[in-house]
Structures are given as C-alpha cells and as structure tokens.
N, C-alpha and C positions, 0 to 999 in steps of 0.2 A: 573490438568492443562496439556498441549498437547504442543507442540510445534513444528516448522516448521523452519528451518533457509534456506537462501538462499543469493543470490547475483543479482546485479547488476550494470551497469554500470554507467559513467557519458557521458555527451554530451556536448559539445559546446553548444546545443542550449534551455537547459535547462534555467527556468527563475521562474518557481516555485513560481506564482502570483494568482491564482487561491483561489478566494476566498471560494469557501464551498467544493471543491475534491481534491485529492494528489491522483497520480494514480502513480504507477509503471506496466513497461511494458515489455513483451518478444521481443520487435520487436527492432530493431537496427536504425532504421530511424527519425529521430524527426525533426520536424519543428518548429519555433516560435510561430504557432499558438495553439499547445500541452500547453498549461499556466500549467495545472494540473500536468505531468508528470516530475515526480524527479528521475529515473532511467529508462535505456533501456537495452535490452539483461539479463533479468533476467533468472534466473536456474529454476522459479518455476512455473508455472502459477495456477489458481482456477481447471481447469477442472481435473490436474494430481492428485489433494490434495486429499486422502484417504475418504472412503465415513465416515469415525467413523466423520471428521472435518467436513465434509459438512453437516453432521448430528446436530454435535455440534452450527454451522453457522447457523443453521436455525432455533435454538433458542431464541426469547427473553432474557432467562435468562444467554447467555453466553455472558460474557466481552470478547474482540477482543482488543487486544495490539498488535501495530506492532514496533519494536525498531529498529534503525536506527544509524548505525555508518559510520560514513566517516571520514578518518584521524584524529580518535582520539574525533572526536566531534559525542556526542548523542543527537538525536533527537527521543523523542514517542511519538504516537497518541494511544488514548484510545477511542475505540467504543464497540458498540455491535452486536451479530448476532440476524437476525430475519426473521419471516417465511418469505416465497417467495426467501430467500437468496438459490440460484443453485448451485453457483461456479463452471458453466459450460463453461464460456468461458474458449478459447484457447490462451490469446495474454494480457488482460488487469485484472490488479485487481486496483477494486476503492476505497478507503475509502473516505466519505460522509459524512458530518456535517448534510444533512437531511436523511428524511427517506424513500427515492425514492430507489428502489432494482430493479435491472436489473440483466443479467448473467454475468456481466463482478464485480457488486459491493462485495465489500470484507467486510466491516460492516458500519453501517449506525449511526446518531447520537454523530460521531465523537467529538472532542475536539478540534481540529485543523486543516486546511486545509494546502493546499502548501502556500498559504500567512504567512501564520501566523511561519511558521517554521524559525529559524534563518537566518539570511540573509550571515552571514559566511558559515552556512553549505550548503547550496543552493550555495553558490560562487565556494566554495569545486568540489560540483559536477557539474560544467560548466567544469569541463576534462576529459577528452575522456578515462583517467589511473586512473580518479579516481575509486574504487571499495566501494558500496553501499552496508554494511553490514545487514542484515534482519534478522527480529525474529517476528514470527506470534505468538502471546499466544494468546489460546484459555482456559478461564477461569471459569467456572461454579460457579455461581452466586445463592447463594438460597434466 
C-alpha cells in the first residue's frame, strides 16, 4: 500500500450536491455552480504524484481510498484505478461513481459522490478556516 496525505481548504460556496463526482481542487476560487467540489487550495495535485502511483492508478487491479477529515468527522470513498488513468492534470483531481477517465480523474467506479457524503461534514467545510484532511491509498488488489 502507498500512500499520499495532503490538505485542503473550505469555502463559503461549497454545497457538495453532485450526484456521481467529488472533486477536490488546487485553485482558490469557487463558485456555486462547482456542485462536485468539497475542497479548494489543496497541497497536492495528480500531475506532482510520483510516476510509481500513476503507474499504480492505471491499474484495474489497484483500490483507490481517499479519507477525509474535517473537524474531527470522517468521511471515505472507495474506488479504483484503471488504464487511460494520466494523473496529468494540474488543478483538479476527480473521483467518479462511473467509468469515464480524463486527466483531471483520480479513480473511477466510486462508492459515493459529493451527494451522498454527510451533510454535517459538507456544512463543516462551507468555512473558509476549515482544513480538509486527505489520505490517497493506493492498494493492490490480486
């Protein structure tokens, strides 16, 4: 197993409604119309991520856990990586309930979207002080 910890922030305009994506982002700006996006100003993005994980990401057989702390409360989605996965963008990482792969998606075939995550922890991160705990597992699966 591999692992990747990181941060990001919260936003006023966070709403984290988005039925099949949860995206975290490097960029500081959000609008309402972001439904997907549950942190901004993250430390990490896909294209810095060492090539051993993007290797790992482009697996089928690798489990993709990303764990999520905000004031004490956790939240985690369980997906997977699979070919076509880049990890080339610079600004956005997706996770994806389907199995559509772009440079910006982070693993696909998710278990839950920005809808489906507590509506506490999501209330959590509508502040601008809140700090968005991350943990990327990448897991090897036979």
């Amino acid at each position: 197993m591999q692992t990747v910890r990181f941060q990001a922030s919260g936003h006023q305009n966070i709403i984290g409604v988005h039925s099949t994506t949860l995206e975290i982002t490097s960029e500081d700006n959000l609008t309402k119309r972001g439904t997907c996006i549950i942190g901004v100003n993250a430390t990490v993005n896909l294209h810095d991520l060492d090539m051993n994980l993007k290797e790992l990401a482009s697996q089928d057989t690798t489990k993709i856990v990303l764990r999520m702390k905000v004031d004490g409360l956790l939240e985690e989605i369980i997906g997977w990586g699979a070919s076509g996965l880049t990890y080339s963008d610079t600004t956005s990482m997706v996770a994806r309930t389907s199995f559509f792969r772009c440079n910006r998606t982070v693993m696909v075939g998710t278990n839950k979207a920005a809808s489906d995550l507590d509506r506490t922890f999501v209330e959590h991160l509508k502040s601008p002080d809140a700090v968005l705990y991350c943990e990327l597992l990448f897991i090897i699966e036979h």
